[in-house]
N, C-alpha and C positions, 0 to 999 in steps of 0.2 A: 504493500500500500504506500502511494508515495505521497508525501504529504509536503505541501507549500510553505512556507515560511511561517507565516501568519497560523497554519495550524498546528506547525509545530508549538509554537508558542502558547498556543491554547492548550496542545498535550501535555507541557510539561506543566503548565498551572492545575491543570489535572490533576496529574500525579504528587504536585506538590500538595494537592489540596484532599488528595487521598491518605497521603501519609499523614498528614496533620489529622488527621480526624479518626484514624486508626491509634495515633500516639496515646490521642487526647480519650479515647476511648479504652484505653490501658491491653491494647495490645505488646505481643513482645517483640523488641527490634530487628529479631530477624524474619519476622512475618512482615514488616510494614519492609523492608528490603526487597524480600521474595515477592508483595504484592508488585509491588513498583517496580521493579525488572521485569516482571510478566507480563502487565500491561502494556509498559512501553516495547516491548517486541512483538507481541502483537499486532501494533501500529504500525510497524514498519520499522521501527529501529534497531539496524543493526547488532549495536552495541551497547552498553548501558550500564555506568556506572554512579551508583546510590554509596550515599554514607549517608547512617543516620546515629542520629543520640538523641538522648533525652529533652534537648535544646535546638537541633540544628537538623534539619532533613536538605541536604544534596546534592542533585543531581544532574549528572552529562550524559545528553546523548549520541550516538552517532547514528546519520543517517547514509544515502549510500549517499557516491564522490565524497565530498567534502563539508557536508552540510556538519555541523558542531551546534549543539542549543545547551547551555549548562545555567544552573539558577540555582539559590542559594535561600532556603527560608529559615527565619526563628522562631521558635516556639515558645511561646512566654506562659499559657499556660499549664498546669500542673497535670500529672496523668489521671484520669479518673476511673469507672468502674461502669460500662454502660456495655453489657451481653449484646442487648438489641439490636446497639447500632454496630458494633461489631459484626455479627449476622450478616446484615443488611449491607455494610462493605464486602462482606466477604462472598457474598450472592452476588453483588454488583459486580464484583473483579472477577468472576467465574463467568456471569453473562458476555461481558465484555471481551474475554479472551476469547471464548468459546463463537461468539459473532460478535463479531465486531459492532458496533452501534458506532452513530453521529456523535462529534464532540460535543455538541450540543444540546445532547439527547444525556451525553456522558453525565457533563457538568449540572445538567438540569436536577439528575438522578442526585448528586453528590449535593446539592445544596437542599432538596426536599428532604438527605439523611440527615444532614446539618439541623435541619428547624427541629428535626424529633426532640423531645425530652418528653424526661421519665416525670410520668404524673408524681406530685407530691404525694398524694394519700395512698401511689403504692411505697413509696419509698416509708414514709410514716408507719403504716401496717406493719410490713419487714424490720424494721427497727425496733419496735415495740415487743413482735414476736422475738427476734434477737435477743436485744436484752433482756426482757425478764427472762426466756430459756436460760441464756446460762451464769444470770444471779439464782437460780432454782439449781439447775444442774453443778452449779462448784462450792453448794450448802446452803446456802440460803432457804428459807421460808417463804410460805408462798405470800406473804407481807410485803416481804424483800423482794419477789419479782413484781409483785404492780407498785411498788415503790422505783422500782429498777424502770419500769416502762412508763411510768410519769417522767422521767426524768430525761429517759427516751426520747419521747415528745417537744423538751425542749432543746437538746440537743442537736434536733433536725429542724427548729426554727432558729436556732443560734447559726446552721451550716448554711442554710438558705438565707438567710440575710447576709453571711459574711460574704456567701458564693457572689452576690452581687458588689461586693468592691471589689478593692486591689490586695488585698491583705494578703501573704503569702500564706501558705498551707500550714510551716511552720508556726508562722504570729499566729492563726488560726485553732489550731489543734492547742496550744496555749493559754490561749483568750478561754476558749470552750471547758477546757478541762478544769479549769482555775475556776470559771463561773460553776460547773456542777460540781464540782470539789467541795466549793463553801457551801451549796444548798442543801445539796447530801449530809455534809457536816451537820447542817444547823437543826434541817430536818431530825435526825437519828440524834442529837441533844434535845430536841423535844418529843423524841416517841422513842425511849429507850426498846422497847420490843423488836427497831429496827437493827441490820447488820450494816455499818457504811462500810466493810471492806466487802459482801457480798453485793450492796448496790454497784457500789463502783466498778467490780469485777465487772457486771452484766453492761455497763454501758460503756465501759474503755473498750467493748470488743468492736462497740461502734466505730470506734477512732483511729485503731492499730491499722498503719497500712498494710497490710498482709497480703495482698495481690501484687502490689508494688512490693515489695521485699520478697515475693518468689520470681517475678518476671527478673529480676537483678541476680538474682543467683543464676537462673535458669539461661541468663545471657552470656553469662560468665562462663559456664560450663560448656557453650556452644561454640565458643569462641571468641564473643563479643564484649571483649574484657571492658574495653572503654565505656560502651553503654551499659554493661552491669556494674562498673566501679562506681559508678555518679548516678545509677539508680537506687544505686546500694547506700552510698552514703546518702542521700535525701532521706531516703527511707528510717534510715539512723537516727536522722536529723528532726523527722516529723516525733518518730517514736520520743528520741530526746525532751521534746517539747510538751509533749503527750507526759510523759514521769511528772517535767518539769512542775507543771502546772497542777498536777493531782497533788503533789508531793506540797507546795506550797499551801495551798487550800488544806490540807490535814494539818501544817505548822500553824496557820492563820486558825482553824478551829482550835486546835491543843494548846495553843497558848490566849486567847478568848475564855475557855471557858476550863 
């Protein structure tokens, strides 16, 4: 398929705009590699080299003679946790290779994936079940799990508000932990019956990046030392913040009261 200058140029916003939204959806970097090589030979390009990380997606391609198209995107936001829209790339780059479709038709499909988001009262639901499960499951009474899933509640109004600034994940996971840290605290000083180390269990499981800290290992091991290393340490880094904040919040109660 030979494709004009001008389309080129459209393919590779494409592909740039595939890989970002694979990142952003917490795929692992060597699937958003393998997509993006795929597609773009399917298109016609010869050759096709992709680097990607946690921050920066890549890519050059070669067409036949002479033709060179190479571009370079950043990614500023944080990796997150969305199955669906996963899926939905991952059908899309299956369609696409398998028959080829219009750029047009391409990009059209890639921005209708973009608008999707995940309903809040699924996300609400799931976290609710979450937490109180495993404030129940690691001892807790069943007090301490609909104490665990109130608090649930607000930890997914604390994430959705913050999701709309700039806060990084770090400042984030901090901010949150530190706010239910003293609430759990203060709660469980006025209803002695509660456990606050079984609430907090059940809703830190909210916060642990744990998808992120296995795609980091799981990239390490493949090969992709540079994107597992700085997945790995964020992941570190969140968790760090995540101790931080709890740990403070139980100093600020213990010495309160």
């Amino acid at each position: 398929m030979e494709l004009s200058k001008e389309q080129q140029a459209d393919l590779l916003d494409c592909l740039l705009e595939t890989g970002q939204q694979l990142l952003e959806s917490g795929a692992e970097i060597s699937r958003v590699e393998d997509t993006i090589s795929r597609i773009a030979k399917a298109y016609g390009a010869r050759h096709a080299d992709v680097f990607v990380i946690t921050s920066i997606i890549s890519i050059s391609l070669e067409f036949s003679g002479t033709d060179f198209v190479s571009e370079t995107r950043r990614i500023y936001s944080s990796a997150g946790t969305d199955f669906n829209k996963l899926e939905k790339l991952n059908s899309l780059s299956r369609v696409v290779c398998n028959n080829l479709i219009s750029l047009k038709d391409f990009h059209a499909s890639l921005s209708e994936i973009a608008s999707m988001k995940k309903p809040f009262w699924l996300i609400l639901i799931g976290s609710m079940l979450a937490a109180g499960s495993f404030a129940v499951f690691f001892g807790g009474s069943i007090y301490d799990g609909v104490a665990s899933i109130l608090f649930a509640i607000e930890i997914c109004i604390c994430q959705n508000y913050l999701d709309k600034t700039k806060v990084s994940t770090a400042a984030s996971n901090l901010l949150i932990s530190l706010i239910i840290g003293i609430c759990v605290g203060l709660v469980c000083r006025a209803v002695p019956a509660l456990h606050m180390d079984k609430i907090l269990i059940g809703d830190i499981m909210l916060l642990i990046p744990g998808l992120a800290m296995t795609n980091a290992v799981r990239n390490i091991l493949v090969g992709n030392t540079i994107s597992g290393a700085v997945r790995l340490i964020e992941s570190l880094i969140w968790a760090g913040a995540l101790a931080g904040g709890f740990m403070t919040a139980i100093i600020i109660i213990d010495t309160i009261f």
